[in-house]
Steps between C-alpha positions, in 0.01 A plus 500: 500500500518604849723802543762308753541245232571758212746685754652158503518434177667825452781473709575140385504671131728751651739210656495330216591754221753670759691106529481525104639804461785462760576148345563717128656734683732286629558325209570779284730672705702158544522483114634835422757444814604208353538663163686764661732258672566349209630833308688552813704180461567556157666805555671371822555145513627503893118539526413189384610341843293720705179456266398082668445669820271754338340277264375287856380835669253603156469114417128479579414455156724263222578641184796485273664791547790336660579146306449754198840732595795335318762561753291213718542255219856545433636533859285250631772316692642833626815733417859379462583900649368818570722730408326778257210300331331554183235372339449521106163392288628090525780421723648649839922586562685667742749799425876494558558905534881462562537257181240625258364173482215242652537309784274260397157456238240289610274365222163299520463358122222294411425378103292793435769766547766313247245468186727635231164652293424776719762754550883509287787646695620629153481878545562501791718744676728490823448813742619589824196479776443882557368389850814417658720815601753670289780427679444189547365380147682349205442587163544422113835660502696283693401202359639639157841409392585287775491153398249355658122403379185702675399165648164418646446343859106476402533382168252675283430172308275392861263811485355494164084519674524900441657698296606760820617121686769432228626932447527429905755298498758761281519703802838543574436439852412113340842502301869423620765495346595163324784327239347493195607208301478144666353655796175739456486319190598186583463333841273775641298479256440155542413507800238764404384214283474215716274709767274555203450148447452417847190761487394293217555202631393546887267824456577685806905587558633784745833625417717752649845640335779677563880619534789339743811658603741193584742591649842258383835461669791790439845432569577392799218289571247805591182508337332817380263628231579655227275622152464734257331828447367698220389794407472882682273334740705235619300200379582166641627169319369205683805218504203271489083463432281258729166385415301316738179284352188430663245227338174496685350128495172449340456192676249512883726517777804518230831680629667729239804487358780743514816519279803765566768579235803711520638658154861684479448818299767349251527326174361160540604206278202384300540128614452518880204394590258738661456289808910524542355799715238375745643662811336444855239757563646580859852571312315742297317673822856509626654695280204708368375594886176393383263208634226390186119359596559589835137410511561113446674230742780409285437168607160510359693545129678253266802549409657838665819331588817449249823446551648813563800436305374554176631556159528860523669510835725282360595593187392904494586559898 
């Protein structure tokens, strides 16, 4: 070979393994980035709304780093609020500091995570979340003695998939406090029951609970709010529970289906029907200063509308 050709032979060797090793390069260094994004978002959720615009700048290459992170899944049609987020191993809530309870816990549950084989909550143990600040934490103590059941917003019955999923969910940060008998119980835990079966049923069902504070009219006609407390640290006693249900269709082109109920956090007689407390999703955004699946046109979803008189604003107001 003629030495011109073997110089250019050379140098398209050169170009060539250069391009390959860039292209690794590249690639690489996009996959630990992404790994480290990841780790970043599960210690700070907030950064889960800056990590789209990053994924687009390092998307040359598709992997599954991203559909893989669980807080994607479960907030997929965005965040009620934003006020102090945290994200556990299976669902997603945001922190009350001044009442010691949740805002609101969003769930994604699928038929996978409610097999009963897998994991037993027996054993398991309520504890305060070390991770949220002294001051403004509540703990075992002042749920003790004071009448009212340790009740779960994520019910620990939907995250039975891991054994860490279901000990999640005894967090007190996951726990307000509830009437025991005919309520936590009773209704509540009905409800609990008939989101299960949806999952069954339907497959894929997005929920998201939490407390109300209605305020009710005093004497002379003015309305104000007014709950308990208990406990050294102050913990609030919701006058009321919401849970707002979201049933993705499995149809092509199918809209979902969304359900809202409103509970009072008081005895409930065993034979009033659970759908005595469909309440009208935008009466429950009202009150709770929230706004659920932002991320959907509600006109692109059965059923979001009730009456907004319902049984419990009638009978429990």
């Amino acid at each position: 070979m003629e030495p011109k050709w073997q110089i250019l032979a050379f140098f398209m060797v050169l170009t060539v393994s250069t391009g390959v090793s860039f292209v690794a390069g590249v690639y690489f260094q996009q996959r630990e980035a992404k790994k480290r994004l990841n780790k970043i978002i599960e210690k700070d959720p907030y950064a889960y709304y800056v990590s789209p615009k990053l994924y687009e700048v390092f998307g040359f290459f598709e992997d599954e780093e991203q559909s893989s992170h669980r807080m994607a899944q479960i907030m997929k049609y965005g965040f009620p609020g934003l006020d102090d987020l945290r994200l556990y191993s299976d669902f997603v809530l945001s922190y009350d500091r001044r009442n010691r309870v949740a805002h609101w816990v969003c769930e994604h549950l699928e038929v996978d995570q409610l097999r009963t084989n897998v994991v037993s909550r027996r054993h398991r143990t309520y504890q305060p979340d070390m991770r949220v600040p002294s001051n403004f934490r509540s703990e075992l103590t002042d749920y003790r003695k004071s009448g009212f059941d340790r009740g779960h917003l994520a019910a620990a019955g939907n995250h039975h998939l891991e054994q860490e999923h279901c000990q999640d969910t005894f967090f007190l940060t996951n726990v307000a406090p509830q009437i025991g008998e005919g309520f936590n119980r009773g209704a509540w835990r009905n409800l609990e029951t008939y989101v299960r079966n949806l999952v069954h049923r339907f497959g894929s069902v997005y929920v998201c609970t939490g407390p109300l504070y209605k305020p009710h009219q005093k004497d002379g006609g003015k309305l104000g709010v007014e709950y308990e407390i208990i406990g050294l640290n102050m913990v609030a006693v919701p006058t009321h529970f919401f849970k707002v249900i979201m049933v993705e269709s499995s149809l092509p082109m199918g809209k979902p289906y969304m359900e809202g109920y409103v509970l009072p956090n008081a005895a409930i007689p065993k034979d009033l029907p659970l759908r005595s407390f469909l309440c009208d999703i935008r009466e429950i955004e009202h009150y709770a200063g929230l706004k659920f699946f932002d991320g959907l046109r509600r006109s692109a979803i059965f059923g979001s509308n009730y009456p907004s008189e319902s049984q419990v604003f009638r009978d429990f107001g």
